[in-house]
C-alpha positions in Angstrom: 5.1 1.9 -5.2 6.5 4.9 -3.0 7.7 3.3 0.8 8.6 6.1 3.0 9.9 5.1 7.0 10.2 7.6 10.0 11.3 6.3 13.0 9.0 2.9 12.4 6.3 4.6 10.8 5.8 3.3 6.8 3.8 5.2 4.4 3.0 3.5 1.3 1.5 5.3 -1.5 1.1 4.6 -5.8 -1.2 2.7 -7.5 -1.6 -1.6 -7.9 -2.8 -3.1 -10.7 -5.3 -5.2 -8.5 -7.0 -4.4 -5.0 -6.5 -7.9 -3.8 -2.9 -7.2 -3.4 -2.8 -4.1 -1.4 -3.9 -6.1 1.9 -0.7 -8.5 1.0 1.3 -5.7 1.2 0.6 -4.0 4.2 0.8 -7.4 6.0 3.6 -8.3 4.6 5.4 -4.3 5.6 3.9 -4.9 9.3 5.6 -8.1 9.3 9.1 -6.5 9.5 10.8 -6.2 12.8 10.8 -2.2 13.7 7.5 -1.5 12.0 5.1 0.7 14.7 2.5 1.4 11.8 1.4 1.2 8.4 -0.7 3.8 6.4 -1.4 2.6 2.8 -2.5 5.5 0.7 -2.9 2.6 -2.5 -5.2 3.4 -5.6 -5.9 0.4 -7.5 -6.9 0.2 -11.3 -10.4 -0.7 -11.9 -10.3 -3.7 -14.5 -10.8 -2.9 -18.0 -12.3 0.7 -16.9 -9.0 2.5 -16.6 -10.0 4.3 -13.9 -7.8 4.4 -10.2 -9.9 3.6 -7.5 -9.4 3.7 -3.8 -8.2 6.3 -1.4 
């Protein structure tokens, strides 16, 4: 996972190994004091396809 902050602006970016986390962890980066926005650019992998998915 990459995490990069500007002035209270996090950009999250690598791949997960499931999609059902990726919502967990923009909650859980909005729920620190300071944070104006989150953009997660999260691929997940596709299970048992190898394949990223996502944006």
């Amino acid at each position: 996972m990459t995490v990069d902050v500007h002035e209270g602006h996090v950009s999250l970016g690598r791949s997960v190994e499931a999609e059902n986390v990726i919502p967990a962890i923009e909650r859980l980066c909005r729920s620190v004091d300071g944070v104006v926005s989150v953009a997660g650019h999260i691929t997940y992998w596709a299970e048992g396809s190898g394949v990223s998915t996502g944006e």
